[in-house]
LOTORGU-869634 format. One record per residue (C-alpha): z, x, y; residue in one letter. Coordinates in steps of 0.5 Angstrom, whole numbers, plus 2048, in hexadecimal, padded with zeros to 3 digits. Each point is the difference from the previous one (the first is absolute). Layout:
! LOTORGU-869634
ZXYa...
***
This chain:
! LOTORGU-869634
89681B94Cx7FC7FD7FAx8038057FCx8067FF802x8007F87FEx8027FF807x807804800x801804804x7FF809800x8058047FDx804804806x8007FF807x7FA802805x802803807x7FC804805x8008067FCx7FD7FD7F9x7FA7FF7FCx7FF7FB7FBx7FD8047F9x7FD7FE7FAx8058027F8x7FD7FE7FAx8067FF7FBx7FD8007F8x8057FD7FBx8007FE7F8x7FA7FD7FDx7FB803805x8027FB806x800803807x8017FE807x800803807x8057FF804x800802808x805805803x801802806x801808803x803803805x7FC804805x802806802x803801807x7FD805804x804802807x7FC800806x802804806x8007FC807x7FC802805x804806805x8048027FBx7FF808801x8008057FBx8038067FDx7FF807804x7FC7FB805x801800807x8057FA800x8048047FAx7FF807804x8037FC806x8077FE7FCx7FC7F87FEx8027FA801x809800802x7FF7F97FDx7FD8027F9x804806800x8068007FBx8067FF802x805807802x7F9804801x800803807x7FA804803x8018067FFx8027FF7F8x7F97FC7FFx7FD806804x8028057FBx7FF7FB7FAx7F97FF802x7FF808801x8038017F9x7FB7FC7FDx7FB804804x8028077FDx8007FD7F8x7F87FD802x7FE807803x8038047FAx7FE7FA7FBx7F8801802x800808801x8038007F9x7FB7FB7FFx7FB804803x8038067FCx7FF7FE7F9x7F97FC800x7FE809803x8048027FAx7FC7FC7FBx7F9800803x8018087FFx8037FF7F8x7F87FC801x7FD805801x8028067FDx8007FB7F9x7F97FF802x7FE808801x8038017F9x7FD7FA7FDx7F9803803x8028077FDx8027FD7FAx7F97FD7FFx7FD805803x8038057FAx7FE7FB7FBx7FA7FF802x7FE8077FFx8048017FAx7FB7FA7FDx7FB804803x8018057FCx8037FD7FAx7F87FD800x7FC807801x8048037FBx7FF7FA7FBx7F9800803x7FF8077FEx8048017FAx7FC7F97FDx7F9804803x8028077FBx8017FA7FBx7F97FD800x7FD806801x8038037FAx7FE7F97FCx7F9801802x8008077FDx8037FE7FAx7FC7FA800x7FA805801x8028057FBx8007FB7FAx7FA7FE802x7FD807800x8028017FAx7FE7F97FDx7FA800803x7F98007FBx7FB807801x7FC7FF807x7FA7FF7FCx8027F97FEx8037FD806x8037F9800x7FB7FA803x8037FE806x8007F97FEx8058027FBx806801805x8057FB801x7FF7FA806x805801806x8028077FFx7FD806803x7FC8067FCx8058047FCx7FC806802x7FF7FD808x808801804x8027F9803x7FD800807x806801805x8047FA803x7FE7FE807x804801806x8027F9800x8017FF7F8x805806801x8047FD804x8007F97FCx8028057FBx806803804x8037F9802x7FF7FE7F9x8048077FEx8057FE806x8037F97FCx8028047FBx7FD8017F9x8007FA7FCx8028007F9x7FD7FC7FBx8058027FAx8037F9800x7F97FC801x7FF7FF7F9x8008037F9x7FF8087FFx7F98027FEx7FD8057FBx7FC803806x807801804x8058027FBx7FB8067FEx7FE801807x7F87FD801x8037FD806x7FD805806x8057FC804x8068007FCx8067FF805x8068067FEx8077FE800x8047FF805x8048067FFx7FA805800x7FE7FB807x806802803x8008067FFx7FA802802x8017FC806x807804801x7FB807800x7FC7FD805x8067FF805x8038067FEx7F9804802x7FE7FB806x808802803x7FE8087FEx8058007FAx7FE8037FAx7FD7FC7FAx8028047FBx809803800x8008077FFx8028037FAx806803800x8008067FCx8078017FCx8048067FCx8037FD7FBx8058027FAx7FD7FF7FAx8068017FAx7FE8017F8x8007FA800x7FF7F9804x8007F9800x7FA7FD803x8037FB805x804806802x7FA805801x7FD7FB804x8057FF805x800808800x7F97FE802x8027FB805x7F97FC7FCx8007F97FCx8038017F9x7F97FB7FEx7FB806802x8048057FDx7FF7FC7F9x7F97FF801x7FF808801x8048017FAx7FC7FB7FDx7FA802803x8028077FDx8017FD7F9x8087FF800x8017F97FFx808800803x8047FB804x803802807x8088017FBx7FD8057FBx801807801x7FA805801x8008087FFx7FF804806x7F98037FFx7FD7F8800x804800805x7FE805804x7F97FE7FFx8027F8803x803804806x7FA805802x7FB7F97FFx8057FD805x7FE806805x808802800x8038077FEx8038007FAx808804800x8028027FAx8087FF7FFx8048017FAx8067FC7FEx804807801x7FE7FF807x8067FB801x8058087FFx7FE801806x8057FC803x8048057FEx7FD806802x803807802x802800807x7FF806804x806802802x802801807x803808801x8057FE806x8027FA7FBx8038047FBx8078027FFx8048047FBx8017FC7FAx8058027FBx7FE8047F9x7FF7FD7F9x8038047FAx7FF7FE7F9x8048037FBx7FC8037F9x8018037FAx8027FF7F9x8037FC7FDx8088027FFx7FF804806x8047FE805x7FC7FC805x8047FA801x807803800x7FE806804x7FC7FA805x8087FC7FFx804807802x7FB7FF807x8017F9801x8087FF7FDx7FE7FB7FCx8007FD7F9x7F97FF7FDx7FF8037F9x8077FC7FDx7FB7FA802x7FA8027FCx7FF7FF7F9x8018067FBx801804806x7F9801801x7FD7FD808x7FB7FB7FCx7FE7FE808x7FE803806x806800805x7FF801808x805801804x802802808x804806800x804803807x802807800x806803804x7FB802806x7FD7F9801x7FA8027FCx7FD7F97FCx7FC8017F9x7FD7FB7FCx8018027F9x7FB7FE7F9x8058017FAx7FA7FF7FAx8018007F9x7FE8067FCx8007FD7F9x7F88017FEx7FE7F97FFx8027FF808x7F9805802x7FD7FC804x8067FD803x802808802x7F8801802x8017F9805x807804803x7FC806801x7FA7FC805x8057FE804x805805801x801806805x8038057FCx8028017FAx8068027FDx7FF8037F9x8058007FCx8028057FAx8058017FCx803807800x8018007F8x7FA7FC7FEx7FB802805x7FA7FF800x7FE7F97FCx7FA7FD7FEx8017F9805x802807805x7F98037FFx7FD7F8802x8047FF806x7FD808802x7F97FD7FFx8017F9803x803804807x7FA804800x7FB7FA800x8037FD805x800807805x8087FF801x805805802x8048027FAx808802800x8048027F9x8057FE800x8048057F9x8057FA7FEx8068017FCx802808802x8077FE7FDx7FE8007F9x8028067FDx7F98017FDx7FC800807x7FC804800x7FC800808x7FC8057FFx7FC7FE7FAx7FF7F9804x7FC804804x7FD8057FCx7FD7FA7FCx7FE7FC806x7FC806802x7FB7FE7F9x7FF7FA804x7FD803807x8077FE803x802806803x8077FF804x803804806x8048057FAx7FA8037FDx7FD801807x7FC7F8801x8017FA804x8037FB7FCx807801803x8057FF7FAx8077FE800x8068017FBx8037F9800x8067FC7FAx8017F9801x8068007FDx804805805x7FA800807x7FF806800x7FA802804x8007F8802x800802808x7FB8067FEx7FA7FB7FDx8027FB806x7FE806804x7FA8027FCx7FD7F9801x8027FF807x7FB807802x7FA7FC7FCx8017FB804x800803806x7F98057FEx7FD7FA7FDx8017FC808x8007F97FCx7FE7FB805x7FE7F8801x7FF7FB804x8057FA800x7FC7FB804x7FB7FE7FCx7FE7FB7FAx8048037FAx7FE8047FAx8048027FAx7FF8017F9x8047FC7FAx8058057FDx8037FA7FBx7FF7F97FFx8047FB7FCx8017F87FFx8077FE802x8027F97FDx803800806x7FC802806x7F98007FBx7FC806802x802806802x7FE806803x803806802x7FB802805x800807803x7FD7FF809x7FB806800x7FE7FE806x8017FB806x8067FB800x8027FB7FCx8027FA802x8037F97FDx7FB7FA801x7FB8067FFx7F97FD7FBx7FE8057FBx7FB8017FBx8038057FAx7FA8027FAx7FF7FA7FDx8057FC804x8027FD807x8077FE802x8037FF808x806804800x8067FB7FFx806805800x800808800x8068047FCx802807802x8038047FAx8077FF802x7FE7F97FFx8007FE806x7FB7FB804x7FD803805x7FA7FC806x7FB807800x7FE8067FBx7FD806804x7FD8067FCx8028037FBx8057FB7FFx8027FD7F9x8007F97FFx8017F97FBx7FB7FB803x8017F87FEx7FA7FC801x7FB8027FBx7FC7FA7FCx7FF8057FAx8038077FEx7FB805802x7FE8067FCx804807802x7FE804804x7FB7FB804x800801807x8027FB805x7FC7FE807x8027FB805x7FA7FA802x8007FC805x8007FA7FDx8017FD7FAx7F97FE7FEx7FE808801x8058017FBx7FF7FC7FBx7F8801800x8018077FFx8057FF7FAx7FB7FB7FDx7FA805800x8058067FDx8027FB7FAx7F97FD7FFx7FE808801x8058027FBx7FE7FA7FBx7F98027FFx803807800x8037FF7FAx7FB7FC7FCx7F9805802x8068057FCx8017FB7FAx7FA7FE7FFx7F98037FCx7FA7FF804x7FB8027FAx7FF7FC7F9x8028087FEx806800804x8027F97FCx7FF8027F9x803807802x8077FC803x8017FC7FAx7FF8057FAx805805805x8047F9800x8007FE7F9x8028077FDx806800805x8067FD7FFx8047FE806x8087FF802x8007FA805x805800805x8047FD807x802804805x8057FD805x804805805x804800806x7FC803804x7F9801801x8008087FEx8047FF7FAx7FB7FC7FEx7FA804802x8048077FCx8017FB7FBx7F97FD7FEx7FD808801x8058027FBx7FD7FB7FBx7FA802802x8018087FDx8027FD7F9x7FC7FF7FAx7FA8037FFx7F98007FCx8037FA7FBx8057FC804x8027FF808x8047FD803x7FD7FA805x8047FD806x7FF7F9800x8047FE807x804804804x8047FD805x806800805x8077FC7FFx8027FD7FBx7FE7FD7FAx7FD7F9800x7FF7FA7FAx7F7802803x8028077FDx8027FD7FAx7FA7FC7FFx7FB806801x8058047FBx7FF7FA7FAx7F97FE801x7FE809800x8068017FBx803805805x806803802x805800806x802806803x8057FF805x801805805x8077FE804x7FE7FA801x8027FA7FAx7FE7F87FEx8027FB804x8037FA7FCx7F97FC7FEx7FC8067FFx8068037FAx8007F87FDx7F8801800x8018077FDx8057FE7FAx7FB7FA7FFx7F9803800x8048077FCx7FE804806x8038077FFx803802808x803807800x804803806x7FF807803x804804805x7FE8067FFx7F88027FFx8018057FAx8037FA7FCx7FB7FC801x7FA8057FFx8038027FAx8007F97FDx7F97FF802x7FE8077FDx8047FD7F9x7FD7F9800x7F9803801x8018057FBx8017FB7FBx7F97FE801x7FE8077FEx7FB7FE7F9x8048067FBx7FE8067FEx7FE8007F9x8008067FCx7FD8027FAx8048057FBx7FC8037FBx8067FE7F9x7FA8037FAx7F98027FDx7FD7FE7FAx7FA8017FBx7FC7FD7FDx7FE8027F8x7FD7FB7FDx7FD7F9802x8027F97FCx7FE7F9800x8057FB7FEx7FE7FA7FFx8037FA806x802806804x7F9804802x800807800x8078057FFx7FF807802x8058047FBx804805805x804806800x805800806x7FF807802x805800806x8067FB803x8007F97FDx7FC7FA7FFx8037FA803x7FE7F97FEx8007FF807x7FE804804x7F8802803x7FB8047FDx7F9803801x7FB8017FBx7FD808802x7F98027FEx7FF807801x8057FF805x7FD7FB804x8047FA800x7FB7F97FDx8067FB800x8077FF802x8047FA7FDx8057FE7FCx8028017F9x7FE7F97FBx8048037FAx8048067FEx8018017FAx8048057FBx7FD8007F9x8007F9800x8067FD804x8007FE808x804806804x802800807x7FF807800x7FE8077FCx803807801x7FC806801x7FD8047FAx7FF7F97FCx7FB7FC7FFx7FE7F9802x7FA7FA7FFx7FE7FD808x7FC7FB802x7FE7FF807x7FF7F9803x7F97FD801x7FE8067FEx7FC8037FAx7FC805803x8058077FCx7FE8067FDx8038057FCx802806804x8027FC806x805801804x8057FB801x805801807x8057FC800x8057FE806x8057FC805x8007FD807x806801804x8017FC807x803804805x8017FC807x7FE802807x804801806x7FE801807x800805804x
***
């Protein structure tokens, strides 16, 4: 070939070829066609009489020749009849599933149809709404429209030429002529593609920013949500959710957020009423109840009204079950003077050593014990201190009590402490049994106990009355069996009952801080059972009970009622005589605690504050004219404290008082020390000391820490330092009169009185007052005294003597001159 230059074509050329052209393109642009040959595909063609499968030849076997080798009749048969079950199951599956999927077909077009047929008719009514609300909205244009025209428009005598009115726009007082039913329909299917929004075509004009423009577009918020009220009221919902009208608990004081969350409204809309209200406040800060009653009441709720008290209520009196009570043991508290033998007589009972431990041999403590009679019987004893400065520590021990055993001594009878506990047993409408203490004293006198208990309305079984008596001695037991007896029937009148299976109750009889253990509570169970893991709430206090302690010392898991026992697991040391309830949970507890320490707070400071501008000034002058002694108290225990600082508040009087700076519980800490120095304080330790940074802090600082164990001491010394700031007592001792004869006037001196001493002695430094027809005209000192003319210190009475007042001149013959001397007497307390 030409291309080829005469050689001959690649590859070879058989009966299943056909030559084909490739251009082949190489470097610098050259390229060439080169002639390939390609292979024909081989196709296979039946011969003519060659029979096919299921045919008749098949059906009878096929050809023997062309069958394969080792295949009989009967096995080609069977083949051949296989291959006709699986083509027969193959079309009916076939057949099958072309059913299955032109059934799917239709049931999708049915919903396909259904669907556009609903949205067909949604749109519809989406079209009449938006038509009919846009219909309201031009009609109230054109009356608005026709209103400012109205009251725009010049009188009728002058109306406006025709010609005046603006080209292309209807007569203002003429309405636009309805649209026609073809233009209505234009208008629908220009609604129908959707509002068209022009707010990014251009620039924003004044007549659109100010609203000029009759057909501004809203936003597209306000668009959707009308189309949504649209939908709701085509689908037969309602436009507009029901108000739910809620009670809400409306405190003192709320914050906003937290009142709108009570509200179930937005925080924002409860700021704008607010401000609307004049009150421009944020959605953190506080707002009292009677705003907020009035924000409530606008939001269409119900106003609750709550008091933080309300969070007591968690602890509320449970109404005890009648077939849930089961006898309880009796509580017995031991009162009576001081030294009359109570906690001896209670050690005779129990067989115990407990006044060998008390300092001064006075109980300075209110001890509880759990004591078993022969007969099986249990008795829950009080022993409470009788000393005067454990008044309200006895008035605790009285609230708690059962029965009281009054104890008498039969040879000092009855004693003021007596008369107190008589007084405290009466106010709290408990049985009372006398118990007449020391019979083995030589001077007992019984009778004379009960004829003086007789002036206090305590009329005992001897002399005819109900107060049963017995004659008892600590010291040989004599009439132990008969008193045990006595309270044994009490008890049983009294029918004393509770029930154990509810949540427990209890009143703190002593509380205390260990170093040990931290605070301490010795808890008397009233009512339910107490048990370890239990959460409770104590006054100002809260806790979960880590341990329980009986008066034996013992740990124990539960306390029933009238059980005394030390409970460990307190965050503070509460106040005797608090009462204690079980919660459920710890937030409970602490909540309630929380209110009964913010509650106490503003207690005492509404009670050392002065409201009024009188009230200020009164308060400073009472303080100015009264000196103060202050001092620290630190106890062992909580009542010791409390006896104490009531003490120190009876001391001092109208020119001096003694003022309790802090007193506390455990030991004396270098804080103390520091409140002491920058007060200039004392320490009073009673059976507590200072630790080892607080005695270096002391001896540095020069803090003065006195230790107490017994109270009387410590009274005394805070009544004698108190005493001392008693301002003396000055008093006038009259020593001598003069008269005047004669008056001189004496160069470099003034005027001299020439004076006959009449009576005493005239002393040089003594006071003296000028009487002038007795009635005193100048009290002063002597500027000279002069006997004829030498400087005495004084003159005897019957001589005479020249005196001169100090910067004083004003002297006439026949005055009376008195002369006298100031004495300071000091002051105690009382």
């Amino acid at each position: 070939m030409s291309d080829n230059d005469g050689k001959k074509t690649l590859g070879l050329r058989g009966s299943g070829s056909r030559p084909g052209n490739v251009k082949q393109s190489f470097s610098h642009g050259r390229t060439k066609n080169v002639v390939v040959e390609t292979k024909r595909k081989r196709v296979v063609v039946p011969k003519p009489g060659a029979s096919k499968p299921g045919s008749a030849g098949a059906r009878a076997g096929g050809d023997p020749s062309r069958r394969p080798a080792g295949i009989s009749d009967a096995e080609m048969e069977r083949r051949l009849k296989a291959l006709q079950a699986a083509k027969a199951r193959e079309s009916e599956e076939a057949a099958k599933r072309e059913a299955e999927e032109k059934a799917r077909e239709e049931e999708r077009a049915r919903r396909r149809a259904e669907a556009e047929a609903k949205e067909r008719e949604q749109r519809e009514a989406e079209e009449r709404a938006k038509a009919k609300a846009e219909e309201e909205e031009r009609k109230k244009r054109e009356a608005e429209e026709a209103a400012k025209r109205a009251a725009a428009a010049p009188a009728p005598s002058a109306p406006a030429p025709r010609s005046e009115q603006p080209s292309g726009r209807p007569t203002p007082n003429k309405p636009a002529p309805a649209a026609t039913p073809r233009k209505a329909d234009r208008e629908r299917a220009q609604r129908n593609k959707g509002p068209v929004d022009n707010r990014r075509s251009g620039k924003l004009t004044l007549s659109q920013a100010t609203g000029g423009d009759a057909n501004r577009h809203r936003s597209m918020a306000a668009m959707k949500r009308k189309q949504e009220r649209a939908r709701q009221k085509a689908m037969g919902g309602t436009v507009e959710r029901e108000k739910v009208v809620r009670d809400v608990q409306l405190p003192e004081a709320i914050v906003v957020s937290e009142l709108a969350n009570r509200m179930a409204e937005r925080s924002a809309d409860v700021v704008k009423s607010l401000m609307n209200m004049g009150m421009m406040v944020t959605q953190n800060q506080t707002i009292d109840a009677d705003t907020a009653e009035l924000i409530i009441e606008e939001f269409g709720h119900k106003v609750v009204r709550v008091s933080d008290a309300d969070v007591e209520d968690v602890i509320a009196d449970i109404e005890e079950d009648d077939g849930a009570l089961v006898s309880r043991p009796p509580v017995i508290t031991i009162m009576g003077h001081v030294d009359h033998g109570k906690t001896s007589l209670l050690d005779a009972i129990r067989d115990a050593k407990v006044v060998s431990g008390e300092a001064g041999g006075i109980t300075q403590h209110i001890g509880a014990y759990q004591v078993k009679t022969d007969d099986g019987v249990t008795l829950s004893f009080l022993d409470t201190p009788g000393h005067a400065a454990f008044t309200s520590m006895r008035s605790r021990g009285a609230q708690v009590t059962d029965i009281v055993v009054l104890v008498v001594a039969a040879d000092d009878s009855v004693m003021p402490q007596t008369i107190e506990a008589i007084n405290h047993a009466k106010a709290a409408q408990v049985p009372m049994i006398v118990a007449i203490n020391k019979m083995d004293r030589p001077a007992a006198d019984p009778m004379k106990v009960r004829a003086e208990l007789l002036q206090h309305e305590v009329i005992v079984e001897a002399m005819s009355g109900e107060v049963q008596d017995v004659e008892v001695s600590a010291v040989t037991g004599q009439g132990l069996d008969e008193l045990l007896e006595a309270i044994a029937l009490q008890a049983e009148i009294l029918e004393l009952k509770a029930n154990p299976n509810r949540a427990a109750q209890g009143a703190v009889i002593e509380a205390q801080l260990d170093v040990g253990r931290g605070p301490v509570a010795t808890v008397l169970v009233q009512k339910g059972t107490l048990k370890q893991g239990d959460i409770f709430v104590v006054g100002e206090q809260y806790g979960k009970v880590r341990a329980l302690i009986n008066d034996k010392g013992d740990r124990v898991s539960e306390a029933g009622p009238s059980v005394p026992v030390e409970v460990l697991g307190l965050n503070g040391t509460p106040e005797a005589g608090d009462v204690l309830n079980v919660t459920e949970t710890e937030a409970q507890a602490r909540e309630i605690a929380e209110y009964r320490h913010q509650a106490a707070k503003d207690k005492r400071a509404a009670a050392g504050a002065a409201t009024t501008l009188e009230q200020l000034m009164q308060k400073a002058k009472e303080d100015q004219n009264v000196a103060e002694l202050p001092i620290l108290v630190k106890a062992d225990v909580q009542g010791s404290a409390e006896a104490i600082v009531q003490a120190m508040e009876k001391i001092g009087n109208d020119e001096v008082r003694v003022r309790v700076l802090h007193s506390g519980v455990g030991a004396i800490t270098e804080t103390d020390v520091g409140l002491a120095e920058a007060s200039g304080a004392p320490i009073m330790g009673f059976n507590v000391r200072a630790n080892a940074s607080a005695r270096n802090s002391a001896n540095q600082k020069g803090v003065e820490i006195r230790y107490y164990s017994v109270i009387y001491d410590l009274v005394d010394d805070v009544k004698a330092a108190a005493s001392g700031l008693l301002s003396a007592e000055i008093r006038e001792n009259f020593i001598g009169y003069a008269e005047i004869k004669d008056v001189f006037k004496v160069s470099n001196v003034g005027k001299v009185a020439g004076c006959l001493v009449t009576e005493g002695v005239a002393r040089r430094s003594a006071g003296v007052r000028l009487l002038r027809d007795n009635v005193v005209i100048h009290e002063g000192t002597l500027k000279t005294l002069k006997r004829f003319k030498d400087e005495v210190a004084e003159v005897q009475s019957g001589q005479e003597c020249g005196m001169a007042f100090e910067n004083y001149d004003d002297i006439r013959q026949g005055d009376v001159i008195e002369i006298f001397e100031r004495e300071e007497i000091s002051r105690t307390l009382d």
